[in-house]
MIDOSE-1310 file (N, C-alpha, C; in nm, 2 decimals, decimal comma, always signed):
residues 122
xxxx	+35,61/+18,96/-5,51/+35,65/+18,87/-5,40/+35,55/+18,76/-5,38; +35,60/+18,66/-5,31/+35,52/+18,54/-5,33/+35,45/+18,60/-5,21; +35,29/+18,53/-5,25/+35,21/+18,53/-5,10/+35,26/+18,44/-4,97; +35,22/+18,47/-4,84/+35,28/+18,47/-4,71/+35,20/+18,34/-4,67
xxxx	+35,23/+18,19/-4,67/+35,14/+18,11/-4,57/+35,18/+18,10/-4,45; +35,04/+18,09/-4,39/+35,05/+18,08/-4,26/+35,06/+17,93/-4,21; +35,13/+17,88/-4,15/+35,16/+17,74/-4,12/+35,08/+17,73/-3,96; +34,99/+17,61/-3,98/+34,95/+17,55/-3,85/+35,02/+17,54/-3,74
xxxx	+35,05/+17,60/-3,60/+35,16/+17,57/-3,50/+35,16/+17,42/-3,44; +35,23/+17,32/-3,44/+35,27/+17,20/-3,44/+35,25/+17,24/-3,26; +35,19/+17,15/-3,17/+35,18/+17,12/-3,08/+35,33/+17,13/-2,99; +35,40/+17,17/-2,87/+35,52/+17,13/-2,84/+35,54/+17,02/-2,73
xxxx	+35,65/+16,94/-2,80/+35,62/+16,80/-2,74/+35,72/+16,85/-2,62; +35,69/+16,80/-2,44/+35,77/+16,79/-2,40/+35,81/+16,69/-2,29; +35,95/+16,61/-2,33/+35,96/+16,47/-2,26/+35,94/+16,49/-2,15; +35,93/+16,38/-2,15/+35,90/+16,27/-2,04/+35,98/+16,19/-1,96
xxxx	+36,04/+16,21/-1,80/+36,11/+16,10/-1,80/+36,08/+15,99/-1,79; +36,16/+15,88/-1,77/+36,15/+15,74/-1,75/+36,03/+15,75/-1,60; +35,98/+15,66/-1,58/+35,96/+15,63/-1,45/+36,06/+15,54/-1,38; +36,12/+15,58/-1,27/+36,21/+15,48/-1,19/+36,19/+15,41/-1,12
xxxx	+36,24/+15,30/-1,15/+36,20/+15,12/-1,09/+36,27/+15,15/-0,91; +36,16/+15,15/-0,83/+36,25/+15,15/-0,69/+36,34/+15,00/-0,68; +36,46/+15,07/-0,65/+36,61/+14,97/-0,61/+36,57/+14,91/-0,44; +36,61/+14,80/-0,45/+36,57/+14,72/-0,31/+36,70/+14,82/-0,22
xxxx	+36,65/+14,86/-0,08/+36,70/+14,89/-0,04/+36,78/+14,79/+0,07; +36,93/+14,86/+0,12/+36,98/+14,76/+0,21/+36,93/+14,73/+0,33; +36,94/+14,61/+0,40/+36,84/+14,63/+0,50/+36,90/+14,69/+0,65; +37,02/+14,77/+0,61/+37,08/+14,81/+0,74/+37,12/+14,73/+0,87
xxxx	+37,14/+14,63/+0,85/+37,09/+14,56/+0,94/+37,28/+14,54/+0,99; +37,32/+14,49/+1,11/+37,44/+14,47/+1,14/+37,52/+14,36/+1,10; +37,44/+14,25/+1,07/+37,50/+14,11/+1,05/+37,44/+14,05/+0,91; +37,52/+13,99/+0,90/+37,47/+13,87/+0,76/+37,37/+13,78/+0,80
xxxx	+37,22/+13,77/+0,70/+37,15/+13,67/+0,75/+37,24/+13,53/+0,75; +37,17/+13,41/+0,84/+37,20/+13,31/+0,87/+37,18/+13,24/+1,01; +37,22/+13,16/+1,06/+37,23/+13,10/+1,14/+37,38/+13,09/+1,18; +37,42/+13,12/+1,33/+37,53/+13,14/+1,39/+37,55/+13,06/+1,50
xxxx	+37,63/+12,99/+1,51/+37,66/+12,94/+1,67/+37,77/+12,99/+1,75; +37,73/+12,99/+1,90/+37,86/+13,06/+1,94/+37,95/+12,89/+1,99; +38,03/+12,98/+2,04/+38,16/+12,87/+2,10/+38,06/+12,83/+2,27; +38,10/+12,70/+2,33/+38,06/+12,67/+2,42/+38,13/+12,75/+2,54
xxxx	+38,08/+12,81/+2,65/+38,15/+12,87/+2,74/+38,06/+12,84/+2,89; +38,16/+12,85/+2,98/+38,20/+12,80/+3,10/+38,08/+12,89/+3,20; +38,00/+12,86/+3,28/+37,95/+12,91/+3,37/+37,95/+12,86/+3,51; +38,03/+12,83/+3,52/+38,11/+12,74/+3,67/+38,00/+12,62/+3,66
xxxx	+37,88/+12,64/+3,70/+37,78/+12,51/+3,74/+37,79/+12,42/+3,63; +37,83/+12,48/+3,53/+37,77/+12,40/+3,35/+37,78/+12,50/+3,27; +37,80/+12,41/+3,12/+37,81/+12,51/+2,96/+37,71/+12,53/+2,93; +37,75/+12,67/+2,85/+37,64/+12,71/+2,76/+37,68/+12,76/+2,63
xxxx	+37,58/+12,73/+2,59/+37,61/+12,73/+2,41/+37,47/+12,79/+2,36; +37,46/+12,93/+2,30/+37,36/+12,97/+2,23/+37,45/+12,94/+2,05; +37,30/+12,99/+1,97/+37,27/+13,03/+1,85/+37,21/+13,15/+1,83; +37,24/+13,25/+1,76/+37,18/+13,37/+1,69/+37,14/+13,31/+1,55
xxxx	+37,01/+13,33/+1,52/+36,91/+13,35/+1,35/+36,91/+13,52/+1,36; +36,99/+13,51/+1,23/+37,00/+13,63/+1,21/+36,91/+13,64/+1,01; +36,80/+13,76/+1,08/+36,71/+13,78/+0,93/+36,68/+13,91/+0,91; +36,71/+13,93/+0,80/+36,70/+14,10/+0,76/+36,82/+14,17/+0,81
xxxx	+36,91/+14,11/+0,85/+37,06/+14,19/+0,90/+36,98/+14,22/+1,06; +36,93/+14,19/+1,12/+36,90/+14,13/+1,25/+36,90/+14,04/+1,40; +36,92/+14,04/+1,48/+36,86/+13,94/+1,56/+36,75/+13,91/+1,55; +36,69/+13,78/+1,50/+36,57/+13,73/+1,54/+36,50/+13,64/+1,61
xxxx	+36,65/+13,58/+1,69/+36,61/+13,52/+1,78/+36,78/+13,46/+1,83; +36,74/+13,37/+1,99/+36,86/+13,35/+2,02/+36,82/+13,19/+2,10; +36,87/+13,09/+2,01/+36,85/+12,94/+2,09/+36,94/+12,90/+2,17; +36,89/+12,81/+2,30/+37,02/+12,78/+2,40/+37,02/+12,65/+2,37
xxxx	+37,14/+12,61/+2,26/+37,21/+12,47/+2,25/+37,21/+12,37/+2,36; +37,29/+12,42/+2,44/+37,31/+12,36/+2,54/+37,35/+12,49/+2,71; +37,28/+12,42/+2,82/+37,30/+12,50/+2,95/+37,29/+12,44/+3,02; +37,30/+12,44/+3,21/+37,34/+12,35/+3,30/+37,18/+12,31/+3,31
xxxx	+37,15/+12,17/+3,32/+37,02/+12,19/+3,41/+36,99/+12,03/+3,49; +37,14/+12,01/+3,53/+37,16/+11,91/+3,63/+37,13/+11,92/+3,76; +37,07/+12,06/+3,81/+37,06/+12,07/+3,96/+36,92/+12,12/+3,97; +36,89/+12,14/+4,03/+36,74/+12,23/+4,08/+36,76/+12,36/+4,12
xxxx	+36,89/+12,42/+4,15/+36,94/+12,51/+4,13/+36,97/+12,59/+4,03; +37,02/+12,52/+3,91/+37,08/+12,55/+3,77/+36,95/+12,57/+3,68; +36,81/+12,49/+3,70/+36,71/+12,47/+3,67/+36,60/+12,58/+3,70; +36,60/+12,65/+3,79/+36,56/+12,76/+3,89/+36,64/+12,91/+3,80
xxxx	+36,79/+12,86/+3,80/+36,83/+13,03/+3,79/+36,79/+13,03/+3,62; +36,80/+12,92/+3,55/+36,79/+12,92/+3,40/+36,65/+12,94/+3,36; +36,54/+12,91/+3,43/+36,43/+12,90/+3,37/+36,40/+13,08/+3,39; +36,45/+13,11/+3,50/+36,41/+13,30/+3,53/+36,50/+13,39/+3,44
xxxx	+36,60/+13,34/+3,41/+36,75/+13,42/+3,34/+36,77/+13,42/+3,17; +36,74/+13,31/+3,13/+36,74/+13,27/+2,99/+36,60/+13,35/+2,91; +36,52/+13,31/+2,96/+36,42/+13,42/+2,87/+36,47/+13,57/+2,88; +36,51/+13,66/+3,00/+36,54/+13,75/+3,01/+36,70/+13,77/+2,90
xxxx	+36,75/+13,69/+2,97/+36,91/+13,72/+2,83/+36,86/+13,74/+2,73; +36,73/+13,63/+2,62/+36,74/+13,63/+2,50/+36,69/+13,75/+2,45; +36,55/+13,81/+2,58/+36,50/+13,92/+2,46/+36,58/+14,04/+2,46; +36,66/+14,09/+2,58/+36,76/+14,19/+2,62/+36,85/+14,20/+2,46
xxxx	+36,89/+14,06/+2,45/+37,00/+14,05/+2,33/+36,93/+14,12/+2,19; +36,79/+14,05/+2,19/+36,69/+14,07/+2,07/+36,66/+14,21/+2,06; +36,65/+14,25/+2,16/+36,54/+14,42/+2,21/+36,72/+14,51/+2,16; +36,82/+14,48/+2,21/+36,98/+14,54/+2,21/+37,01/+14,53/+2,02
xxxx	+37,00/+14,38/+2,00/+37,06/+14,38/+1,87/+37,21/+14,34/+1,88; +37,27/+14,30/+2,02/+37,38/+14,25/+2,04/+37,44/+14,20/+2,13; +37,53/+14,12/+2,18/+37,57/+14,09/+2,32/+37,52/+14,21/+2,40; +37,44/+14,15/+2,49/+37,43/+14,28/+2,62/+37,57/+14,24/+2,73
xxxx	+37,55/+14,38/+2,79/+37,64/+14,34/+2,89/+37,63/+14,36/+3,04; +37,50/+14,37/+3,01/+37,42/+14,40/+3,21/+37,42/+14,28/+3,25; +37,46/+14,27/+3,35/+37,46/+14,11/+3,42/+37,37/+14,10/+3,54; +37,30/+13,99/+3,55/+37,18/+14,00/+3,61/+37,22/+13,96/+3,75
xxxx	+37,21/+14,05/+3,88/+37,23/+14,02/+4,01/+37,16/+13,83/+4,03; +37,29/+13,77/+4,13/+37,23/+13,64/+4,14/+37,28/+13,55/+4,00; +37,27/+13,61/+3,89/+37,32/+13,50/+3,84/+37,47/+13,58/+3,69; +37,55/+13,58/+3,79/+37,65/+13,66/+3,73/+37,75/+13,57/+3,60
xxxx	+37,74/+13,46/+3,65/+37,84/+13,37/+3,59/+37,75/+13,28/+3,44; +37,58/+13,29/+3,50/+37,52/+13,27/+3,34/+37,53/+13,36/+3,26; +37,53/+13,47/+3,32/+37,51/+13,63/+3,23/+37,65/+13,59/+3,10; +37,74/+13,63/+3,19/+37,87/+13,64/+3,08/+37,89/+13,53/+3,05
xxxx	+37,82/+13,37/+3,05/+37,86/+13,28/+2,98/+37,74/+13,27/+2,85; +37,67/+13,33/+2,88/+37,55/+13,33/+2,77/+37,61/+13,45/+2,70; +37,67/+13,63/+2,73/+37,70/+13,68/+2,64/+37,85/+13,62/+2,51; +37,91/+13,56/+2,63/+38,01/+13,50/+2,56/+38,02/+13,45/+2,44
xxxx	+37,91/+13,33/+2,50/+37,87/+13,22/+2,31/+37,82/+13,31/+2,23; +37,71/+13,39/+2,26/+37,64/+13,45/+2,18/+37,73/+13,56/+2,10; +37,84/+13,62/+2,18/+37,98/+13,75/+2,10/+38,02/+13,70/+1,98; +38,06/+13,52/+2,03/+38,12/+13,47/+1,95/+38,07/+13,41/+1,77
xxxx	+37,93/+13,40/+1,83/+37,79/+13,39/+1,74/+37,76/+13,51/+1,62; +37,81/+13,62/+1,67/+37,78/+13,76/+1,62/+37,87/+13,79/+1,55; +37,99/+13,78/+1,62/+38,09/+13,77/+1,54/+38,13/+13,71/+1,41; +38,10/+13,61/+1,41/+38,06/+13,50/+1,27/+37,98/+13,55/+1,16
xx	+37,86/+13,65/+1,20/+37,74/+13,71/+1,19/+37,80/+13,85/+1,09; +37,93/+13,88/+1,12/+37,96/+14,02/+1,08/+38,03/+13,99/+0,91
C-alpha cells in the first residue's frame, strides 16, 4: 500500500460581507420643500397674505406679504400678534387654530393664507 501523506490544513476562509453604504433617509417631514404662498384673505380692518419656506419637509419660517397697517390700531394689534402667529405655526408645524383673544379676525385671516400655503406644500 502506498504510504499515507499528510496534507498541510489550508486556513478556512470565511466571507465577508459587503459594508453597507448608509441610504439618505426621508426627511419625514409633512410638505415638499419650497416656497409657498397663501391666497390673500380678509381680516375686516385689511388683507393678509403670508408665505410658508418650507426645508427639510418643514416649516421654517412664515413671511407676512402683505397685512393691515393703515391705522395705529392695525399697527398695535399686528406688531403683538404676527410674531406670535408665526412661531405658534413654526413650533405646530401647521395652520394653528388658537385664536388670540382681541384679535380674532387676524388670527383666522393669517391661518387662512397660511392653510392655503400648506396646502400647495403637500
Amino acid at each position: 500500500t502506498p504510504p499515507v501523506q499528510s496534507e498541510t490544513p489550508r486556513p478556512r476562509l470565511t466571507p465577508v460581507a459587503p459594508t453597507p453604504t448608509p441610504t439618505p433617509q426621508p426627511s419625514g417631514g409633512l410638505y415638499k420643500d419650497g416656497t409657498y404662498t397663501g391666497r390673500v384673505t380678509n381680516a375686516y380692518y385689511g388683507n393678509f397674505q403670508v408665505q410658508a419656506v418650507i426645508s427639510n419637509g418643514h416649516i421654517s419660517a412664515v413671511l407676512f406679504l402683505q397685512y393691515p397697517n393703515h391705522s395705529n390700531a392695525s399697527v398695535r394689534i399686528n406688531r403683538t400678534v404676527m410674531p406670535w402667529l408665526k412661531e405658534e405655526a413654526i413650533q405646530a408645524q401647521r395652520e394653528n387654530s388658537d385664536i388670540i383673544a382681541g384679535a380674532t379676525a387676524t388670527s383666522e385671516a393669517v391661518y387662512n393664507s397660511l392653510a392655503a400655503a400648506l396646502l400647495k406644500a403637500k
